[in-house]
C-alpha positions in Angstrom: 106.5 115.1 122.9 106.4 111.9 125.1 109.4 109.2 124.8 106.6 106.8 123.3 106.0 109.7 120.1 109.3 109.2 119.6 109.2 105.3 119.4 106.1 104.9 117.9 107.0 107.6 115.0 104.9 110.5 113.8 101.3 110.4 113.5 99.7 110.9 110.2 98.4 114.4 108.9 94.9 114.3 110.1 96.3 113.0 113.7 98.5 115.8 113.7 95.4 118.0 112.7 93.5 116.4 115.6 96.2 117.4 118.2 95.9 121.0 117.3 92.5 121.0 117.7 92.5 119.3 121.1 95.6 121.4 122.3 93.4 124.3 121.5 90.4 123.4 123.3 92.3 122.7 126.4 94.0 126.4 126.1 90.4 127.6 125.3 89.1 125.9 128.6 92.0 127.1 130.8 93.2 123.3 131.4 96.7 123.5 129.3 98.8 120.9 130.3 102.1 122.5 129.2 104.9 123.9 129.7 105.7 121.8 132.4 107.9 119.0 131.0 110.1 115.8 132.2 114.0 116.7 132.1 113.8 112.6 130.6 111.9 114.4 127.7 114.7 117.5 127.4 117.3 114.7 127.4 115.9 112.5 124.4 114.8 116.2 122.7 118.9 116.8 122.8 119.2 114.0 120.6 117.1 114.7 117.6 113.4 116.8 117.4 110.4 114.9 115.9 107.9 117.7 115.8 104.1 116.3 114.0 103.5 120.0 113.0 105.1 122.8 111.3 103.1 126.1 111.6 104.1 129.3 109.8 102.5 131.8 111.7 102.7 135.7 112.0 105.5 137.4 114.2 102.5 138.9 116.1 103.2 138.9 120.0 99.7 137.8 120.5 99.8 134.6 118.9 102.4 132.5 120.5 101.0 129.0 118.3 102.8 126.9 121.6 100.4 128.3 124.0 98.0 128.6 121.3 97.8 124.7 120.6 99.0 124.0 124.3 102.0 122.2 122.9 105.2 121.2 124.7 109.1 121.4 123.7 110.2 119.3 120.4 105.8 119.2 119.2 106.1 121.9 116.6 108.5 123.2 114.0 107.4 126.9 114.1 108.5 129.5 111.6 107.2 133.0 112.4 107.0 136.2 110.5 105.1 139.4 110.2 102.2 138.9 107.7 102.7 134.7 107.9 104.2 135.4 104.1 106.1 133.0 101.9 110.0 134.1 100.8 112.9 132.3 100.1 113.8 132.0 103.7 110.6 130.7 104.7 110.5 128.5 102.0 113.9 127.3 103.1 112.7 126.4 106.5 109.8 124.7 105.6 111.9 122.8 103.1 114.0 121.7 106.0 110.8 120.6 107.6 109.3 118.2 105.1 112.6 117.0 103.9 114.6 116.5 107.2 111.8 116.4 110.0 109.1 114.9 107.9 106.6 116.6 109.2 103.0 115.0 107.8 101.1 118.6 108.5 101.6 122.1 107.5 99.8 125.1 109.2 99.7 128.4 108.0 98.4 130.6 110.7 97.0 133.9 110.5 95.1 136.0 113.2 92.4 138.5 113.2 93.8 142.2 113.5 96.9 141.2 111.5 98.9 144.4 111.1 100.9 143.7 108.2 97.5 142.4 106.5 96.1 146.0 107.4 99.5 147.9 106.3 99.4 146.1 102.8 95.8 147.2 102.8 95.8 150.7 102.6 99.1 150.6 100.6 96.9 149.0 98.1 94.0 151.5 98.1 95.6 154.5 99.7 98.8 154.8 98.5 100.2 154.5 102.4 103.9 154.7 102.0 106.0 152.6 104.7 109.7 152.3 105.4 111.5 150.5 102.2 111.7 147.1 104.0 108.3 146.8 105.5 107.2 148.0 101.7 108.9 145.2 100.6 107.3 142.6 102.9 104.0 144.4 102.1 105.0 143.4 98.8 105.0 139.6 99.9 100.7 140.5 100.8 99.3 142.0 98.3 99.2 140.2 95.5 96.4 137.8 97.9 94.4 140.8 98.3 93.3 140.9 94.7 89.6 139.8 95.5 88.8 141.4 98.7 86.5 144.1 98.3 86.9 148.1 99.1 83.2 148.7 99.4 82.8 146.7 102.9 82.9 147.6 106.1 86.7 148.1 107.7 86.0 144.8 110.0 84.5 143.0 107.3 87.4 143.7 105.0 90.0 142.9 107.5 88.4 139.5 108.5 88.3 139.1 104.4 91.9 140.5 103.7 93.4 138.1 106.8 91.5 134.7 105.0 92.8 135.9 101.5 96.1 136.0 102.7 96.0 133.1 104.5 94.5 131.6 101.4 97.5 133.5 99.2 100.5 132.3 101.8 99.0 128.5 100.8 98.5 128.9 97.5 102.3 129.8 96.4 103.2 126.7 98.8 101.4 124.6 97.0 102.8 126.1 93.2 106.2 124.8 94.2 107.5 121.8 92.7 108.1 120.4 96.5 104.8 121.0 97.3 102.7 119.5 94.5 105.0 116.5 94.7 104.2 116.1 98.5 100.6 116.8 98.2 100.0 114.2 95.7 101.6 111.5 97.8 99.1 112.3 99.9 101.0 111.7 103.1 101.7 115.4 103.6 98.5 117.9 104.6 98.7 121.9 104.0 95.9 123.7 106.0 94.8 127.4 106.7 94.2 128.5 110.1 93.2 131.9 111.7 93.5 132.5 115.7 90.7 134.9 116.9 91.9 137.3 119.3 89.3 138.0 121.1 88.3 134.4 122.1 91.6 132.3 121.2 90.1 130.0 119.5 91.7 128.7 116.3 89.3 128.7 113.6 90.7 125.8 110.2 89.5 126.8 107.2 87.7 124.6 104.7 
């Protein structure tokens, strides 16, 4: 973030949405601009962080959502886990975000070949047993797998089981009491995102 971002203010949600898609592009087109960075910037970032985004995105190595969205130090308030799921501590940090950072947008980012996504997939129609406290994250998944078919292909039911969950991770933000309240004062946004492997390209959901 610039010194003017930080005396002009954050932008609003769907300026914040627009920088993620830009940021993406430029990572797509192999012209990232970061992360080189001003030691005037580091300096004002000591004093207090104004990131427009938050993103919760999977622990996955692959999807690093700074290079992803070509962002630079003190842009994005970035809370990673395996599976992009919702628990108290999450919650907690994305409390801390809308309350003491203000962010205006929310992300929830999953990626294509999650492995958490897959795991709580074949617990679900398997029976696969995992260690007690990646059952217990896989617990956190597959309530959002309800709908997604077992009569697909695998790729086809991955690419379905990684939107639902996406879809799911959203959904239980949006049931808090925070996050209806912020939603309608319509300042705040919540969107769904999923990061194709493959190409890198961040694909929003609708």
């Amino acid at each position: 973030m610039s010194e003017s971002d930080h005396d002009m203010g954050l932008p609003t949600a769907d300026e914040a949405l627009a920088r993620l898609r830009s940021g993406n592009e430029r990572f797509l087109r192999g012209r990232a601009r970061f992360p080189t960075v001003r030691k005037e910037v580091l300096a004002a970032l000591a004093k207090e962080q104004r990131p427009y985004a938050t993103i919760l995105g999977c622990s996955d190595s692959r999807v690093p959502p700074e290079l992803v969205f070509d962002a630079s130090f003190g842009e994005l308030f970035i809370v990673r886990v395996a599976g992009n799921i919702i628990s108290p501590e999450v919650l907690g940090s994305l409390q801390y975000a809308g309350v003491h950072l203000q962010t205006p947008l929310f992300v929830v980012l999953g990626h294509e070949g999650c492995g958490a996504v897959q795991a709580a997939l074949h617990a679900r129609d398997y029976g696969k047993r995992e260690r007690s406290r990646i059952a217990q994250l896989l617990e956190n998944i597959v309530p959002g797998l309800e709908g997604v078919s077992t009569g697909s292909s695998p790729q086809a039911r991955m690419d379905e089981a990684v939107e639902a969950n996406v879809r799911w991770s959203m959904k239980q933000l949006l049931a808090t009491p925070e996050g209806k309240a912020r939603m309608n004062e319509g300042k705040v946004k919540l969107v769904g995102a999923i990061y194709q492997l493959k190409t890198a390209r961040v694909r929003f959901l609708t």
